[in-house]
C-alpha positions in Angstrom: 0.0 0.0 0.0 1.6 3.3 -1.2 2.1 5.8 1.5 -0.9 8.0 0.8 -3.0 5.5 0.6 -2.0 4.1 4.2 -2.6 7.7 5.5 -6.2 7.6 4.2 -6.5 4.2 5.5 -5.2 5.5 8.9 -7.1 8.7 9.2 -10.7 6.1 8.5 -9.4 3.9 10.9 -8.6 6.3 13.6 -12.0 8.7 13.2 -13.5 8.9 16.3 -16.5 7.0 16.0 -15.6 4.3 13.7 -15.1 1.1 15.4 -14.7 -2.0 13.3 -18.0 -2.6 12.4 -18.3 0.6 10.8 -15.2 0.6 8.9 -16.5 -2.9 7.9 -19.5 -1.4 6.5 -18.3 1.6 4.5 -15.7 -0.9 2.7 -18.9 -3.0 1.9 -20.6 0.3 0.4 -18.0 1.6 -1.4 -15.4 -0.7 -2.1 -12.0 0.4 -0.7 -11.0 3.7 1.4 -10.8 6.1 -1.3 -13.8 5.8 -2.8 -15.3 6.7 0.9 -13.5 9.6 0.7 -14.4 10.5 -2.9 -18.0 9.8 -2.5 -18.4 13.0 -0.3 -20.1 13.5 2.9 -23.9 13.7 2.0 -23.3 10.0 0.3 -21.3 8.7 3.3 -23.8 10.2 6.0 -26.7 7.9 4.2 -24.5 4.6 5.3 -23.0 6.1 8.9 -25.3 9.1 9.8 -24.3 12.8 9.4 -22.3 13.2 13.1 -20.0 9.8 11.8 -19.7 11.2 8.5 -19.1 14.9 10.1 -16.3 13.3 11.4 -14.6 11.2 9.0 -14.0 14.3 6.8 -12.6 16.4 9.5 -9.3 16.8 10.3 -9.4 15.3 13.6 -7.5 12.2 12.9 -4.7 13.8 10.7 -2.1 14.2 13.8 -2.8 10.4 14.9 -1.9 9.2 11.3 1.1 11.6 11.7 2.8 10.3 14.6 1.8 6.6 13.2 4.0 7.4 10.1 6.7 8.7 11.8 6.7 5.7 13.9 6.6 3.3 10.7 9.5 5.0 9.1 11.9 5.2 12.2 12.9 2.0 12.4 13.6 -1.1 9.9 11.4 -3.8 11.9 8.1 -1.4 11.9 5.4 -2.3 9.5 1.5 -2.2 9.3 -1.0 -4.6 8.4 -4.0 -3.1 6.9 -7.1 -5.8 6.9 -7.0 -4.9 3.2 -3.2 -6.0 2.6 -2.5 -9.4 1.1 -0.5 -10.1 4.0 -3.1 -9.8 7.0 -3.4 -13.1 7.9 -6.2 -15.2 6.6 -7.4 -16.6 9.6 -7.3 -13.5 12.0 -9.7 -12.4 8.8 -12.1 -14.5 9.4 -12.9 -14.0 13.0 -16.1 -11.7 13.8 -14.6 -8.6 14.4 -11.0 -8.7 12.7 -8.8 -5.7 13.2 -8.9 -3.2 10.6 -5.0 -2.6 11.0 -2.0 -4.2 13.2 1.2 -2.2 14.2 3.7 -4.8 14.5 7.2 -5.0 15.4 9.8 -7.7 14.7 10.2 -10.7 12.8 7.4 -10.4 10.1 7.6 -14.0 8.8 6.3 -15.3 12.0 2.9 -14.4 10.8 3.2 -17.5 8.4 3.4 -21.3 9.5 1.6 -23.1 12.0 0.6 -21.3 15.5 -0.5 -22.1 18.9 -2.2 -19.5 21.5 -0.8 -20.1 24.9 -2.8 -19.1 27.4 -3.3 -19.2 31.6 -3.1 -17.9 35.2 -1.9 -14.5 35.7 -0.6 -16.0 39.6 0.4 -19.7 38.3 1.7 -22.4 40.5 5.7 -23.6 40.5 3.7 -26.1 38.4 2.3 -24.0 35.9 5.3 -22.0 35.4 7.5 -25.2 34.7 4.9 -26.5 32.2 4.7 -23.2 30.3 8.4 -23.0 29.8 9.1 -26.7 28.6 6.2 -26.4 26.1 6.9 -23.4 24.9 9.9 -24.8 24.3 9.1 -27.7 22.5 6.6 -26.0 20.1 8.9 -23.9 19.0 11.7 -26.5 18.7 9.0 -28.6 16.6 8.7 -25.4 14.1 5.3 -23.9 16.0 5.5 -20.4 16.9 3.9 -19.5 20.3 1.4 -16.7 20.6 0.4 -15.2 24.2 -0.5 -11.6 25.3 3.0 -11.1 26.7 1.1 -10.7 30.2 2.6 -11.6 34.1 2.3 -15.2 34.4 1.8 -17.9 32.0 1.9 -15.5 28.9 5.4 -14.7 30.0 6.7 -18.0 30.4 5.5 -19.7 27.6 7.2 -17.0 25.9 10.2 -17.6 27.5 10.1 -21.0 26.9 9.7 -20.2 23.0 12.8 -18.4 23.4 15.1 -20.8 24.6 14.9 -22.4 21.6 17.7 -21.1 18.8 15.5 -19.5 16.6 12.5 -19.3 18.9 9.0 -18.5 17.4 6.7 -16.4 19.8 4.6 -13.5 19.0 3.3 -11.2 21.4 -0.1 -9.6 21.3 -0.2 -6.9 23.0 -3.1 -4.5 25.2 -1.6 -1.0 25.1 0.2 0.7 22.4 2.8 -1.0 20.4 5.4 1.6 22.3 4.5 0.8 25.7 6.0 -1.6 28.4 3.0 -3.5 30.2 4.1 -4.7 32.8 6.7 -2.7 33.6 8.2 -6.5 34.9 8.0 -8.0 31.6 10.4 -4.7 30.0 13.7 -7.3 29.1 11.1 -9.7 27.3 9.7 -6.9 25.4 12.2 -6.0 24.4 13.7 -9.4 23.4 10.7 -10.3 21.4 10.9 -7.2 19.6 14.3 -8.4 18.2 14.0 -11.9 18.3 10.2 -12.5 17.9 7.0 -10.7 17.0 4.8 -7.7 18.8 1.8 -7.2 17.3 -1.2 -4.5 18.5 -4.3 -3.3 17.2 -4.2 -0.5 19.9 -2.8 3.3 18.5 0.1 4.6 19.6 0.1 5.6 23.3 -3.1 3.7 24.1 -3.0 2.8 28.2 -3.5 0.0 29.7 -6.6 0.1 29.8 -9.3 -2.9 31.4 -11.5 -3.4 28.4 -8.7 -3.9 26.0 -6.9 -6.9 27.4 -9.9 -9.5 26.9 -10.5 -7.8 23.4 -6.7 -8.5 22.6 -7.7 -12.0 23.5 -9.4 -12.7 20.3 -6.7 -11.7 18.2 -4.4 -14.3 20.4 -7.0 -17.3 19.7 -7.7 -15.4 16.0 -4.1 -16.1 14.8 -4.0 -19.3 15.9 -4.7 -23.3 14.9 -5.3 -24.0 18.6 -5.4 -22.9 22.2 -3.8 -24.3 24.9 -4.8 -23.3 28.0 -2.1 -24.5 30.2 -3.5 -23.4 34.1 -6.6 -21.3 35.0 -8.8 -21.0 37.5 -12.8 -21.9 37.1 -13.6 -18.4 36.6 -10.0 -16.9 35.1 -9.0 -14.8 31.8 -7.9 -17.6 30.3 -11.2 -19.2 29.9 -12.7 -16.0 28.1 -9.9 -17.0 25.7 -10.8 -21.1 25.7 -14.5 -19.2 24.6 -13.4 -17.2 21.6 -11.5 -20.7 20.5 -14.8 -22.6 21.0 -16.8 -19.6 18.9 -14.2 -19.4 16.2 -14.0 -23.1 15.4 -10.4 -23.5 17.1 -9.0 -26.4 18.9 -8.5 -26.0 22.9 -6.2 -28.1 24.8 -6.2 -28.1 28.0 -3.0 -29.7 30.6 -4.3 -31.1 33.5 -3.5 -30.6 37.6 -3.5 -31.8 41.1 -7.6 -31.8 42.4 -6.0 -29.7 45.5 -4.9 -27.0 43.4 -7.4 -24.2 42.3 -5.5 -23.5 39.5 -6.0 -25.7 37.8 -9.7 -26.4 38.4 -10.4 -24.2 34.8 -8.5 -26.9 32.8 -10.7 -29.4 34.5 -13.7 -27.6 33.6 -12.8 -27.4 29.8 -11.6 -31.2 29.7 -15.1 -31.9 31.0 -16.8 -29.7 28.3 -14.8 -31.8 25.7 -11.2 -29.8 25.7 -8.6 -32.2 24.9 -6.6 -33.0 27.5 -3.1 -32.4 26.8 0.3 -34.3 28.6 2.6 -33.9 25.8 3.4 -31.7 23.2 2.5 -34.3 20.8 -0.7 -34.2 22.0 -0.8 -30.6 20.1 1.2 -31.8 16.9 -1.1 -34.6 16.8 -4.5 -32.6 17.1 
């Protein structure tokens, strides 16, 4: 996508009011992003309303697209996905409500091959914490790249894990902005998997971290994905709003298995019950 066309894109995308199913529509009524633009307001405000289309032709997005531009073009590992692009990933394009564009950073041909969605326990046991590493691990030594939110917790060891592997595959999916830290904790990974891995947001630049946005990041985790394994959770955790979007999206969830004493792992039970596959071995995955 040439330059000016990404800035149209951009300013769309980043019009207050314009969520996903918006942008969504308009590209159903008129094709592509410049022919919203070139239709005029009176013929977008039939589709949107007149405040919407009030907006879109304003000028209030143009310093957002700005500062995402100079971002882009300041380092070599920077790119955008548009949902539009070739390259947005065919299955993250099929889920209900795909992103309309990614800010990514990293190792770009991680987006291809086969993925897993790690998932689990912000608090996890000794237990949890050993499992996440080793399969981590061995996915990524079996040519799987791992994908977790990069969160404290499971998320950060299974990315770990993927890491100790030369070559490791992990991509990160992130709740804030692509250029913030969150959690502060997790600042070396970051930063490794920036280099050595993938970060991937749908969130502008600067965005907080913000409740609402770390289950919604969620669905791009499961979205990317050939399966989710939840690896420890409890009955009522995060983790199982993620084992939800799998279910909805036609995904397989795996689940590993723990002690009856330990609440942790009492969400795994409850997903092995509901028909989950129970998982002991990383060939359990490669074989599913």
């Amino acid at each position: 996508m040439l330059e000016t066309q990404l800035a149209q894109y951009l300013q769309l995308t980043f019009t207050p009011g314009v969520g996903v199913v918006t942008f969504l529509r308009l590209l159903q009524q008129f094709g592509d992003v410049a022919n919203v633009y070139s239709a005029g307001q009176t013929e977008v405000a039939k589709v949107v309303g007149k405040g919407v289309a009030g907006s879109i032709f304003s000028d209030n997005a143009l310093p957002e697209v700005e500062k995402t531009l100079r971002w882009l073009n300041s380092a070599p590992q920077r790119f955008l996905v548009t949902l539009v692009d070739d390259e947005y990933p065919a299955e993250l394009a099929e889920i209900a409500m795909p992103p309309t564009v990614l800010f990514m950073e990293g190792q770009r041909e991680l987006l291809s091959g086969r993925k897993v969605a790690m998932v689990g326990s912000r608090h996890p046991t000794q237990q949890g914490i050993q499992n996440a590493l080793a399969f981590g691990g061995e996915l990524a030594a079996a040519g799987v790249t791992v994908v977790s939110g990069l969160a404290a917790g499971i998320d950060r060891y299974s990315h770990e894990g993927a890491l100790t592997v030369s070559g490791g595959r992990t991509i990160a999916v992130i709740g804030t902005g692509i250029d913030l830290v969150y959690p502060a904790s997790n600042r070396e990974l970051f930063q490794r998997i920036r280099h050595e891995g993938l970060l991937i947001s749908e969130y502008p630049l600067a965005t907080p971290a913000l409740a609402n946005n770390f289950p919604r990041r969620n669905r791009i985790i499961v979205g990317l994905s050939q399966a989710c394994l939840v690896v420890e959770s409890a009955i009522d955790g995060g983790s199982m709003i993620s084992a939800d979007f799998a279910l909805e999206m036609g995904r397989d969830v795996l689940a590993i298995p723990g002690s009856i004493h330990n609440p942790m792992a009492r969400g795994c039970h409850k997903l092995i019950k509901q028909g989950a596959k129970l998982c002991e071995t990383v060939s359990d995955i490669l074989e599913e």
